[in-house]
Structures are given as structure tokens and as C-alpha cells.
C-alpha positions, 0 to 999 in steps of 0.5 A: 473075747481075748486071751493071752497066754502066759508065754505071749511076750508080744502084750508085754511093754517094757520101759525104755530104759534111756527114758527119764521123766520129767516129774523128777526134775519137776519135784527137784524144781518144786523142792528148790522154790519151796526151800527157797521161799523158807530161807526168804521167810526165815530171813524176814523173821530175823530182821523183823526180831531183830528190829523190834528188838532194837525198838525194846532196847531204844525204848529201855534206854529213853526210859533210863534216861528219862529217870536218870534226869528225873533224879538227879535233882533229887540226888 
């Protein structure tokens, strides 16, 4: 059985302190993908609404026009 005493600094490891882990640049990495991924899919989102609400106010207008032929006869 080994025991160590409280003065024995040779069990003792300390970090190096010129040693940067890669985990950081890893999450950093990870982080700009995934905000990356939210600006393409906000993007998408946008130009989707942006389309249907152009297919609603073409819609509106074909409908104005059509009542607007439909009563001028009538007028």
C-alpha cells in the first residue's frame, strides 16, 4: 500500500501554463456554424414570407380586378 504525505510535492502535477486546449477553439468553431446555420435559416424564413406575401397581394389585386370588370357593366 502507498501513502503520501501531505509535503510530498513529487505526486503533485501541475498544469502547463503555456498549454491551451483545443476544446476552446473546438466550441468557438462549433458556435460559428451553428450561429452560421441560424442567419441561412432566418434568411430562408424571410424570403419565404416575403414570397407568399407577394403571392397574397397578387392574389388581392387579380380579385380587385376581377370585380372591377365585373361591375363596370353594371355601373
Amino acid at each position: 500500500m502507498v501513502t503520501t504525505r501531505m509535503n510530498d510535492l513529487s505526486s503533485v502535477h501541475l498544469p502547463d501554463p503555456d498549454f491551451k486546449p483545443r476544446a476552446n477553439s473546438r466550441r468557438r468553431t462549433r458556435k460559428a456554424i451553428i450561429g452560421l446555420l441560424a442567419a441561412l435559416i432566418a434568411a430562408a424564413m424571410i424570403g419565404w414570407l416575403a414570397f407568399l406575401g407577394w403571392g397574397v397581394v397578387e392574389l388581392l389585386r387579380t380579385g380587385a380586378n376581377f370585380i372591377d370588370s365585373v361591375w363596370k357593366p353594371f355601373a
